[in-house]
N, C-alpha and C positions, 0 to 999 in steps of 0.2 A: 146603767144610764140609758137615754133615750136618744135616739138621733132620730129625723125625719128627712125620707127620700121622696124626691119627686118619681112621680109614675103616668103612667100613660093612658089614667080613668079620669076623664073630663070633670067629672061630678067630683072627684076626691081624690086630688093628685099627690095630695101627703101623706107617705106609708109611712108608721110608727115598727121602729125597733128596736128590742131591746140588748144592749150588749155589754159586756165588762170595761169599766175604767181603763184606758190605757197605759199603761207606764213609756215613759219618755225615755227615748235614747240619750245618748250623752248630751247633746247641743241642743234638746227640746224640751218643752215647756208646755206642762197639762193645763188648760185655762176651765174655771169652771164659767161655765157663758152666763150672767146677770142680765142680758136682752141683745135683741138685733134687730135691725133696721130695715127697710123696704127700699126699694129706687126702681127706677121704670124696666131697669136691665130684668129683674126677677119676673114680671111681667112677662116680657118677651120669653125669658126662657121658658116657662108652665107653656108656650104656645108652641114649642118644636122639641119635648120629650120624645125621646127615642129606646125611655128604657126605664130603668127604676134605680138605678145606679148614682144620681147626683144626689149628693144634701144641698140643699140652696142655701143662696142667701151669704155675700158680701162683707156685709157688715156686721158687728156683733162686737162688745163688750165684756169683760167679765174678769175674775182673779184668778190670779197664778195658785192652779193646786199644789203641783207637784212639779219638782225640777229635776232635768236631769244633771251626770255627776258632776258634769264640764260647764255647766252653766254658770255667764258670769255676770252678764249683766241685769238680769229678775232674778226677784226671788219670792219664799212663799205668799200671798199676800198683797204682792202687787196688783195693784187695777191698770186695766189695758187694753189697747183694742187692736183688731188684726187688721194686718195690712190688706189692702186689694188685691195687688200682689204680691205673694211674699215668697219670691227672687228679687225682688226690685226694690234693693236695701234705701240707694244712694247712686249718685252717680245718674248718667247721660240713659236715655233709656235705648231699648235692645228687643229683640226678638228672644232673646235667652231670658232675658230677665221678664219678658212679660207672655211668655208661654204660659205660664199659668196664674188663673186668676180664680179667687175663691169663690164659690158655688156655682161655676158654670164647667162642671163636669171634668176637667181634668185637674180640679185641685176640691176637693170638701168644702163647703160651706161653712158657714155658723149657726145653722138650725139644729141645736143639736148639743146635750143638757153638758155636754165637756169636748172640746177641742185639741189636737196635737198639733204641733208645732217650731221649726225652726224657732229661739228665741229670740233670733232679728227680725222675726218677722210679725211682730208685735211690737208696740208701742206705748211707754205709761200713758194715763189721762192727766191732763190738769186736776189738779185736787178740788176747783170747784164743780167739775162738771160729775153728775150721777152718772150710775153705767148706762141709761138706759140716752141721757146725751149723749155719752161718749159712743154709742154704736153708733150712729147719724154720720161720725167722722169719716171713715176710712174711703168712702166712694162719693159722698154728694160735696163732705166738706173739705177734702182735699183738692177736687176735681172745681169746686170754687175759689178754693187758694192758689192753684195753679194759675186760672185764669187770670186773675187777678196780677199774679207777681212773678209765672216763669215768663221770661225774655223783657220782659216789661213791668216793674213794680209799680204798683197804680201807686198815683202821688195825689197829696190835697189837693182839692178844687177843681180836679177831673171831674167831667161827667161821664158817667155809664149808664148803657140800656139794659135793664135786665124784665128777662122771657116770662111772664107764668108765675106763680108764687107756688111753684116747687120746693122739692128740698132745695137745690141748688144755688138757685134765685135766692132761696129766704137769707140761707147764708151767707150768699154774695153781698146782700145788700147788710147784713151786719158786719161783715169783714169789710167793706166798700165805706162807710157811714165813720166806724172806727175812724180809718184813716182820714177824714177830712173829706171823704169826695160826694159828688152830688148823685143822687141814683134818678132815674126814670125807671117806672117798671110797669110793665102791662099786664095784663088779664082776662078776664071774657066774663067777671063776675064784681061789680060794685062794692059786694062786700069785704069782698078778698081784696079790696085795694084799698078799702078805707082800715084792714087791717095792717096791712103794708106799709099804709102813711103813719100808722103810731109809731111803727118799727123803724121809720125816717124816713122815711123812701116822701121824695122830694117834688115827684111830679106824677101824675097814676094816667095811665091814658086805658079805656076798655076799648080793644081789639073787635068786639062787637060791635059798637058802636062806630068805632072807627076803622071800620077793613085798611084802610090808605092812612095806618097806622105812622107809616114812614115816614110823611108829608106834615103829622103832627108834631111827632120827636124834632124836621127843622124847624117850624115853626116855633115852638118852648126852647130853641135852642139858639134862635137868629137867624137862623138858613146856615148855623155853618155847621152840624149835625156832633155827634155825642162822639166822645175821644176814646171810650171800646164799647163793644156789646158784647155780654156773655148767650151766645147765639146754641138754644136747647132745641129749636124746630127744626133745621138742617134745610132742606132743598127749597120746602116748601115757604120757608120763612129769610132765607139767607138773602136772596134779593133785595128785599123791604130793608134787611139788616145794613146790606153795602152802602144804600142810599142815604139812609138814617147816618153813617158813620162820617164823620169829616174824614178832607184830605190827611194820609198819613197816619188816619185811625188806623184801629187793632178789631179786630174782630174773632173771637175765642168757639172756636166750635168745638161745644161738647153733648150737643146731642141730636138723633133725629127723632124729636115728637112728630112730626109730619109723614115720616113716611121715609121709603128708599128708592123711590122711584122719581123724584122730583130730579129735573135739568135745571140747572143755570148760567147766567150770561154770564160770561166772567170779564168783559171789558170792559164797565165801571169799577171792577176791582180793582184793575192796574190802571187806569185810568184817572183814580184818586190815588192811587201811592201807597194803598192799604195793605196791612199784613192780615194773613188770612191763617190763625195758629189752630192747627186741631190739637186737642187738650184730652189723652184717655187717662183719666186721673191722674196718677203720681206714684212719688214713691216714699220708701217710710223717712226719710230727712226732711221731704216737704211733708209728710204726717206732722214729725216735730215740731217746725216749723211753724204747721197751723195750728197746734199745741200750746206752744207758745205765744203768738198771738191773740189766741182764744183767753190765757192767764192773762195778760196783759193790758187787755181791753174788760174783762171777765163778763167776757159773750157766753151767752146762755144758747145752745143750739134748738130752736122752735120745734116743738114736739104737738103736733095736731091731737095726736091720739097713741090710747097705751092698749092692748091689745094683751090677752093671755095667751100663753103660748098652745092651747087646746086649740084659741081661737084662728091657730092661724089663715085659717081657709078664708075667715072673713077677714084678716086683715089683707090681704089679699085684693078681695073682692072690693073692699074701701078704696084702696089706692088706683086700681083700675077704671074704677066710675069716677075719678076725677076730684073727688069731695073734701079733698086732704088739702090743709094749709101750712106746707114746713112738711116736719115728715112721717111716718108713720112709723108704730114702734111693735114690738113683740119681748112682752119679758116673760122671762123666767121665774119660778118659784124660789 
């Protein structure tokens, strides 16, 4: 088999190696990988290697090869995707449970042509979704479900702001559309909103055009501002977010596209009554969860582009220049 390690050569940070199939302990479960997914984390990590040691890479898809002897709930043949973290079955989250998180160096990735694994820490697919949908799940589409429905289950005829037409956003706005609710969503590219709008999305405002994006969102909304925002820009954006949000809104932060250096006011925060949740994805009951859902509705998760796994460097290089609508993919043979 193949695995690929991040390394510390700017030009070609993917080392290929080749090693033997592993055989699973009692409680584990050999995945053979069918593709993996990209998100803006993988990015960041290729920017602060310190060694050759990581397989990257979050997300990823694929079938149950081989099981171990105690295994009880997969079996050979299952399709499934891994969790983000997989300590963090179920349950209230923890420093235990989310010490380790898949392809950011203390726990494997899924770049990498077979996988080992605790078997709770995978999850079946919905039977409509390909593997190469189902790798999209574990970090963008969870990390959208969360938003959405831990502390506060979005209801019909909410309105929501959503960031960018990311992974995150895309799926937001079809988990959000599902359930009855109205979406606004911005951008910095006309087209990418006129794609948005097929996909429902209710109101498209471009960030370009309109820097004092916030002052729009009251406007399309009455002056009394949108009932959450799934907030991806973090310091540099969360301001405009507060303003945008009505009294009593919900405001979901789960990312910083902007940067980590950004300050902000926080008394219009508490000054509208707003809750301010930060969202580091989930865990595999909310995977289910959004599993479920996903049957349900039978949401299709938005695949921009399909990528060969030789090619990984370029897909890579796609997601980082900004170019991608939904999300980017890397399959396997």
């Amino acid at each position: 088999m193949k695995q690929y390690k991040l390394t510390n050569h700017s030009q070609n940070f993917l080392q290929v190696n080749e090693i033997e199939i592993p055989s699973p302990m009692d409680y584990e479960v050999v995945i053979k990988v069918g593709a993996v997914s990209l998100n803006y984390r993988d990015i960041l990590i290729t920017k602060n290697i310190s060694g050759n040691e990581t397989i990257p890479l979050s997300d990823g898809a694929g079938t149950v090869f081989r099981v171990g002897k105690k295994v009880s709930t997969l079996k050979i043949g299952d399709r499934v995707a891994g969790l983000f973290f997989p300590d963090w079955v179920g349950g209230e989250v923890s420093p235990l449970k989310t010490r380790h998180a898949r392809g950011g160096g203390t726990q494997p990735g899924m770049l990498s042509d077979y996988v080992t694994g605790h078997e709770s820490s995978f999850t079946q697919l919905p039977d409509h979704l390909s593997l190469e949908e189902g790798a999209t799940l574990p970090c963008a589409g969870v990390t959208a479900w969360a938003a959405l429905n831990v502390g506060s289950e979005i209801m019909a005829g909410e309105v929501v702001l959503l960031q960018g037409t990311g992974g995150v956003s895309i799926i937001a706005l079809q988990l959000a559309k599902a359930k009855g609710a109205q979406v606004i969503i911005t951008s910095s590219q006309n087209e990418k909103l006129e794609r948005a709008k097929k996909l429902g999305a209710d109101r498209l405002i471009n960030y370009k055009e309109r820097p004092d994006w916030e002052k729009e969102v009251l406007f399309m909304t009455d002056g009394r501002g949108v009932d959450r925002v799934i907030e991806v820009g973090g310091g540099g954006t969360l301001e405009k977010s507060i303003m945008a949000t009505r009294m009593g809104g919900r405001i979901s932060l789960i990312g910083v596209l902007t940067g980590f250096d950004n300050k902000i006011n926080p008394v219009p925060l508490f000054q509208k009554n707003q809750t301010l949740h930060g969202i580091y994805v989930g865990s595999g009951e909310m995977q289910k969860k959004l599993g479920q859902d996903m049957e349900q509705f039978k949401i299709q998760p938005l695949i921009d582009r399909v990528f060969h796994v030789e090619d990984s460097l370029k897909a890579y290089e796609y997601l980082e220049n900004g170019k991608h609508f939904g999300k980017v993919v890397i399959k396997f043979p």
